[in-house]
N, C-alpha and C positions, 0 to 999 in steps of 0.2 A: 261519469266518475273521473274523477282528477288524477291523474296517476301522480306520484312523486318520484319522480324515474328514476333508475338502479340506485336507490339509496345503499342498496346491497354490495355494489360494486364498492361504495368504501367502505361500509359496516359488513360486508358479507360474513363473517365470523360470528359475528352476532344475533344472527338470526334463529338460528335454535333457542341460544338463551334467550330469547324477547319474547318467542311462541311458547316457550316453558316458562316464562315471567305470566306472559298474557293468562294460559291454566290456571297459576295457583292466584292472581290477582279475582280471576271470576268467582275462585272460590267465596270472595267476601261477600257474593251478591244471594239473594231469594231463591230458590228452589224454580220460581216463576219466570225470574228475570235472567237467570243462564239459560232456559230450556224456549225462552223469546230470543233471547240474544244467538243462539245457536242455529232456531229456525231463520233471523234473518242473513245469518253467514251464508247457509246453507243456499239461500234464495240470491245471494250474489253470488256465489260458486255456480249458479247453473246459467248464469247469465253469459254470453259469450262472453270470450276480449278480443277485439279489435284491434288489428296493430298494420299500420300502414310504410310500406317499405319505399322510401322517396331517395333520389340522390341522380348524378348525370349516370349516359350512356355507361357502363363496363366498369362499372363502381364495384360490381358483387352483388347484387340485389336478387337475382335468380340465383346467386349460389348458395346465398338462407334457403330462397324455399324447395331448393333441393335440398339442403341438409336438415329442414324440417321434417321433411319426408324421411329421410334416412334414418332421423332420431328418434320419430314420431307415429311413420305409418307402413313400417315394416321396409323400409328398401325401397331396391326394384325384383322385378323377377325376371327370369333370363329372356324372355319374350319381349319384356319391357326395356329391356339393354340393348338387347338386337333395333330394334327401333331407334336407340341411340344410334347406331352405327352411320346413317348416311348424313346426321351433322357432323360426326366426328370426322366422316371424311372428308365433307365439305370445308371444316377448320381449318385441316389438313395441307389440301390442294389451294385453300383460301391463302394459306402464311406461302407457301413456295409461290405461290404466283406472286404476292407481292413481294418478296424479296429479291426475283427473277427481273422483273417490271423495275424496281428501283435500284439495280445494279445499273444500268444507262444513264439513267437518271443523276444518279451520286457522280457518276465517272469512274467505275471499280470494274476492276480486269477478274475475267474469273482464272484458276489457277490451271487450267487445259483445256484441250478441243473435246473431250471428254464431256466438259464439265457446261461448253458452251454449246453442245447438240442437244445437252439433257434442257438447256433453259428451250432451247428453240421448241421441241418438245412439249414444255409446259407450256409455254405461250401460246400452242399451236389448239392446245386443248379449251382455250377461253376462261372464263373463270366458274363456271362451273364445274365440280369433282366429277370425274368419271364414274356412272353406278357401283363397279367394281376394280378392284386394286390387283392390276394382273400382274404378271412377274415384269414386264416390259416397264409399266410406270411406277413401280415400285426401284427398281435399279438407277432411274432416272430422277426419281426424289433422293435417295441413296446418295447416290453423285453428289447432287449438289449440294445436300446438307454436310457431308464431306469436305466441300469446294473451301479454303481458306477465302476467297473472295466474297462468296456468301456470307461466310461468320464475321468478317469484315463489315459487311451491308446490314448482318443481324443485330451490330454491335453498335449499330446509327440507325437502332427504329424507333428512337426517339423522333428523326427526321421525318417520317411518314407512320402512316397508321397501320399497326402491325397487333395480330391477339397477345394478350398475355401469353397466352398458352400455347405458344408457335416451338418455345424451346423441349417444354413439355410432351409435347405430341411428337416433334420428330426426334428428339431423344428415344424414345418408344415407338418409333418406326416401325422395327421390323418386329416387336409382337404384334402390333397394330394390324399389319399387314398379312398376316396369318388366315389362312383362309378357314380356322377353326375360330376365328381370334369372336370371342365375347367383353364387352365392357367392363370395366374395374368398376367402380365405386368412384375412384380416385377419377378413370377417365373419363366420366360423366359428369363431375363436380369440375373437372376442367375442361367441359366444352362448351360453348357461348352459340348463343344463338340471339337475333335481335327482339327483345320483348318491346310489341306490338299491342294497345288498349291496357286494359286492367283483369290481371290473373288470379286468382283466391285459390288457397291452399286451407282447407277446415282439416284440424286434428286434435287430440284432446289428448289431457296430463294430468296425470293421476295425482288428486291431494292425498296428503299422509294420514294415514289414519288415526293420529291423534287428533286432527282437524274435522272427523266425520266419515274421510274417506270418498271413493268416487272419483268421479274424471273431471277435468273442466275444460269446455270447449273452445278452442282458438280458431280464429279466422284473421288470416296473412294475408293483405293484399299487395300484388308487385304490380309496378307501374311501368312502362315505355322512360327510360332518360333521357332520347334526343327529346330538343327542342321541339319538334314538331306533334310529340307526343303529350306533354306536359299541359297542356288544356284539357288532356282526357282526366287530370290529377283530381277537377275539383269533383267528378263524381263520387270519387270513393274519400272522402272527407267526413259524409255525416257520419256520427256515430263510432269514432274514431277515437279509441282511450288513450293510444299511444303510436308514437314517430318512430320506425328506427332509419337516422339517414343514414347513408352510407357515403365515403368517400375514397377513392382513390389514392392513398399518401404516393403512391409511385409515380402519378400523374403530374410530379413536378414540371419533368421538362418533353411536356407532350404538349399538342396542339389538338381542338377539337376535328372527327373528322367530318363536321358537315360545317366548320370554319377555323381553319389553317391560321387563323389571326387572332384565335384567343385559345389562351394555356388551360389547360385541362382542367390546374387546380385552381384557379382563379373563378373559371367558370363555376366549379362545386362552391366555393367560398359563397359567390352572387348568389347560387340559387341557394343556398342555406340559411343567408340572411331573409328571402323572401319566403321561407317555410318558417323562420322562429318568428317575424312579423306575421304573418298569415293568421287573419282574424277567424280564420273558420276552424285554425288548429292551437286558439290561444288556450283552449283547456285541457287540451293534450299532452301525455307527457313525452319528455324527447330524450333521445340515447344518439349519439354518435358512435358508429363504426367508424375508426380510421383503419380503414383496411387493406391489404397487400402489401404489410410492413416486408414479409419476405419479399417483392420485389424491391421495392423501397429500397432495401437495404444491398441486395445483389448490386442493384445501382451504384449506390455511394460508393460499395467495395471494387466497384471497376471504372472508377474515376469519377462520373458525375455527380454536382456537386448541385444543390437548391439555389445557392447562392448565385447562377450565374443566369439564373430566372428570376429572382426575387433579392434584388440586392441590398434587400432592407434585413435579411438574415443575417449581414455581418453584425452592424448593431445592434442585433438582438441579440449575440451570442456574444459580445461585449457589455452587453446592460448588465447591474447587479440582479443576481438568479438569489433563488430560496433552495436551492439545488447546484450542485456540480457537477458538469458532465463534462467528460471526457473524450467522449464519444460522436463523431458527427451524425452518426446512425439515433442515438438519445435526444443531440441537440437539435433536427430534422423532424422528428418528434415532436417535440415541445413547441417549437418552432409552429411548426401545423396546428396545433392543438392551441395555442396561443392568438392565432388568425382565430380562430371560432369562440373562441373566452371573447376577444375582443367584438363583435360580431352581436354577442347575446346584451353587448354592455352597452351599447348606439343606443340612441332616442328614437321609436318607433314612430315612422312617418306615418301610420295609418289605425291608432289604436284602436282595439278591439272593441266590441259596442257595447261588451259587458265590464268594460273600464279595467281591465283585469293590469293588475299592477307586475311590469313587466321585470321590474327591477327586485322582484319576489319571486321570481321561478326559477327555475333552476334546469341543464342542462346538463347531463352525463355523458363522459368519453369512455372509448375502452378500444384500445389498441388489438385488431384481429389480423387473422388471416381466414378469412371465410371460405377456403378451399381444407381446412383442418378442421376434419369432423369436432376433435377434442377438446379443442378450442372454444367452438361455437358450444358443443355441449354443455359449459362450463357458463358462458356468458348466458344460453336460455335459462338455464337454472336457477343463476342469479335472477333473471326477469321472474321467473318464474314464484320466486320468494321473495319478492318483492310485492309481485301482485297479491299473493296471500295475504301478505303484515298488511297491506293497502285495507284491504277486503276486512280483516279483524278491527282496525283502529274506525273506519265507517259504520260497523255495528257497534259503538264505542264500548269494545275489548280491550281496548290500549289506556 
């Protein structure tokens, strides 16, 4: 099945009217030919959908299918959170150590001898988290995340490779560190761990009962986005209705960490272009997350700017626009989104063998933050009633 990807995203308003169009249009048909047309809906709603979640390393890809789960298959439950607990600490002890490691490095004084016993301290621990968070290394993560020298080195982790979620997590220190303490929702959607092969998440979504009613089955697949992973990609390709990539918009002025000599976003730009070439996924349809606008944006607002990674942004935000922005946060944005229009519009070095005319497909964006359940809520939906109207106009409903 060919998807036509989030058409929803720009008609999303229109989709009830269309399904209440589609109703009273079947009414013109034979008593025979709604009650066939209904049984073959019926037999595409039981058919899974497939949907494959591609993009580099710490794009957010594991953070869909944890909030698949959230939205999908009840949670976690408090035995399933506690199990959380020994990534969460290892995230933890993972950001203090390297922030501790690249105060040397940088050449940044920390702000007492306080603050310099607590690094020796961590250092002294290796990079593994301690099983447990006793009052002793708890005091000495304290310190330092206190330390003005640190927040200094925090505020240059563009320079080295440091979590998202390093600010996150030790902002919430000392509930963290509670020896009653159980996982949020929140604090598991923010913690990272390196996905390793190919993961499936199956859950199912209830159709509306004007459509027949019943559930319909999804199967998510998450893939590895280092480099060394990405050969495991072409297994989980057959049978694949729909892409969603993910990419990083905050990954402007980063470097990859398994090569210090290509930028983050550039690197997602490459492999994007070799997923919308990708003959095995020419009839698949594609959605872009541009995602971690909230970092993105914290960014701009404390000085860094795209332009000092990508100096072709000044002329872009000098070209005549079809829009006005005001905003560097908007024009960063666009900007991004603009690299991937451009990208879908190239001449296909390898076309597809089913000659599928490239310059006829289409590619949908939609600006997230995939750590906001509400968000994401919003955006499945959309997919979601998409795949329906898909599913009607295939039984020719439409």
């Amino acid at each position: 099945m060919k998807l036509r990807m989030l058409r929803c995203l720009r008609h999303s308003k229109t989709h009830t009217h269309d399904l209440e169009s589609t109703a009273a249009a079947a009414t013109a048909n034979t008593p025979e030919q709604i009650k066939q047309q209904c049984n073959d809906m019926q037999k595409k709603f039981q058919e899974p959908i497939k949907i494959l979640l591609l993009g580099t390393a710490e794009s957010g890809k594991t953070t869909i299918i944890k909030q698949m789960r959230i939205l999908h298959i009840n949670g976690y439950t408090n035995d399933e959170r506690r199990d959380q607990i020994p990534e969460i600490y290892q995230n933890i002890h993972e950001s203090v150590y390297q922030l501790v490691q690249h105060m040397t490095i940088l050449g940044l004084e920390y702000q007492s001898c306080a603050s310099r016993n607590s690094a020796a301290y961590v250092m002294s621990l290796g990079e593994t988290a301690p099983e447990y968070m006793d009052e002793e290394y708890c005091d000495h993560v304290m310190t330092l995340w206190n330390d003005l020298g640190i927040r200094t080195c925090f505020g240059r982790s563009n320079e080295f490779p440091l979590l998202d979620s390093t600010k996150y997590f030790l902002d919430n220190f000392e509930r963290i560190s509670d020896y009653d303490y159980i996982p949020s929702t929140e604090d598991i959607l923010h913690s990272r761990k390196v996905t390793t092969g190919i993961h499936k998440i199956t859950f199912r979504v209830k159709i509306p009962k004007t459509l027949g009613g019943g559930e319909q089955e999804f199967r998510m697949y998450d893939v590895g986005g280092q480099r060394d992973q990405r050969n495991k990609w072409i297994q989980a390709f057959e049978g694949i209705q729909a892409v969603l990539f993910l990419i990083s918009c905050a990954d402007f002025d980063q470097s990859l960490r398994e090569d210090p000599l290509q930028n983050r976003l550039q690197e997602a730009l490459n492999l994007f272009r070799g997923v919308w070439q990708n003959r095995f996924l020419a009839s698949a349809g594609i959605i872009v997350f541009l995602n971690k606008q909230d970092i993105m944006e914290r960014k701009i607002r404390t000085g860094t700017h795209i332009v000092d990674y990508f100096p072709e942004f000044e002329e872009f935000c000098n070209s005549p626009q079809a829009e006005n922005y005001f905003d560097e946060c908007d024009w960063t944005k666009k900007f991004i989104k603009q690299k991937l229009i451009d990208i879908t519009q190239e001449p296909v070095k390898r076309p597809s063998r089913n000659k599928m005319d490239y310059s006829k497909r289409e590619c949908y964006y939609h600006f997230t933050v995939a750590t906001d359940t509400s968000c994401i809520r919003k955006v499945f939906n959309d997919v979601h009633q998409m795949i329906l109207h898909e599913h009607m106009a295939n039984v020719a409903l439409l």
